[in-house]
N, C-alpha and C positions, 0 to 999 in steps of 0.2 A: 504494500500500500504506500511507502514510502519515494518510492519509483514514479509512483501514480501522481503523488503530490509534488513532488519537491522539482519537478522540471518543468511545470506548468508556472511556476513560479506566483501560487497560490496565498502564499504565504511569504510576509515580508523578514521571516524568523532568520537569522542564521544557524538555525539548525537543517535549515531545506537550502540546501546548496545545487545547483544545477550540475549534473555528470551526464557526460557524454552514454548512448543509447549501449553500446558495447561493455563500458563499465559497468553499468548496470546490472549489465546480464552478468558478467562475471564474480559481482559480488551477491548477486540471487543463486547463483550456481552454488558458490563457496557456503553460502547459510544453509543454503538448502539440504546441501550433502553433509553440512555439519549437525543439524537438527535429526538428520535421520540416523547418523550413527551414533551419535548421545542417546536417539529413542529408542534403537536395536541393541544397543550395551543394556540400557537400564531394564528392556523388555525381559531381557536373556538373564541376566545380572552377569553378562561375560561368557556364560557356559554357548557353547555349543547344542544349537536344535536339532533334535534326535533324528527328524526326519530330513537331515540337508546333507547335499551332495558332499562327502570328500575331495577334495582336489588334490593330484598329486600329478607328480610330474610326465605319469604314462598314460595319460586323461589327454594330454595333447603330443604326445607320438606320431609322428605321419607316417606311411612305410614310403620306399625309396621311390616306387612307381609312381606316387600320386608326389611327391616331391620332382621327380624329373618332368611329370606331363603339367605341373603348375609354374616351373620353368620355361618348360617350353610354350605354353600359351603366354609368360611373361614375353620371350623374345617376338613372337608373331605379332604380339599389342606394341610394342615399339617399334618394330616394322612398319607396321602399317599406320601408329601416328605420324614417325617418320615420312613414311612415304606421302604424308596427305597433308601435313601442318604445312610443308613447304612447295 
C-alpha cells in the first residue's frame, strides 16, 4: 500500500518519498520473500514437514545423452540466431 501512496505524491509527509517503478518492485520482492520465510520458520518452529520432498544432489543428475542432445540443440539455437540476427 505504500507503493500505492507514496509516488502519487499524496501526501506532503516525508515519510512518502517518490522511488522509481523498479525499486519498488524490488523492495516488494525482498519483504515479501522475507515475510514468508519468518511465516514458514514460525509455522514449522524450524523442523522439517513430514510430507516434503528431500532434495539431494541425484534429484538433479542428467544422464550423458540428454546432456549431449541439450548441447546440441544449444549449438543449432546459435546457428541459427547467428544466421538471422545479421
Amino acid at each position: 500500500m505504500y507503493f500505492k501512496v507514496a509516488p502519487k505524491e499524496w501526501s506532503a509527509h516525508p515519510l512518502f518519498v517518490n522511488v522509481p517503478f523498479l525499486d519498488q518492485m524490488g523492495y516488494t520482492l525482498v519483504l515479501t520473500m522475507l515475510i514468508i520465510m519468518v511465516y514458514s520458520y514460525l509455522q514449522h518452529k524450524g523442523k522439517d514437514k513430514e510430507k516434503g520432498i528431500p532434495i539431494t544432489k541425484d534429484l538433479f543428475k542428467t544422464s550423458p545423452l540428454f546432456n549431449i542432445g541439450s548441447f546440441a540443440i544449444m549449438i543449432i539455437l546459435v546457428a541459427l540466431y547467428a544466421l538471422f540476427w545479421s
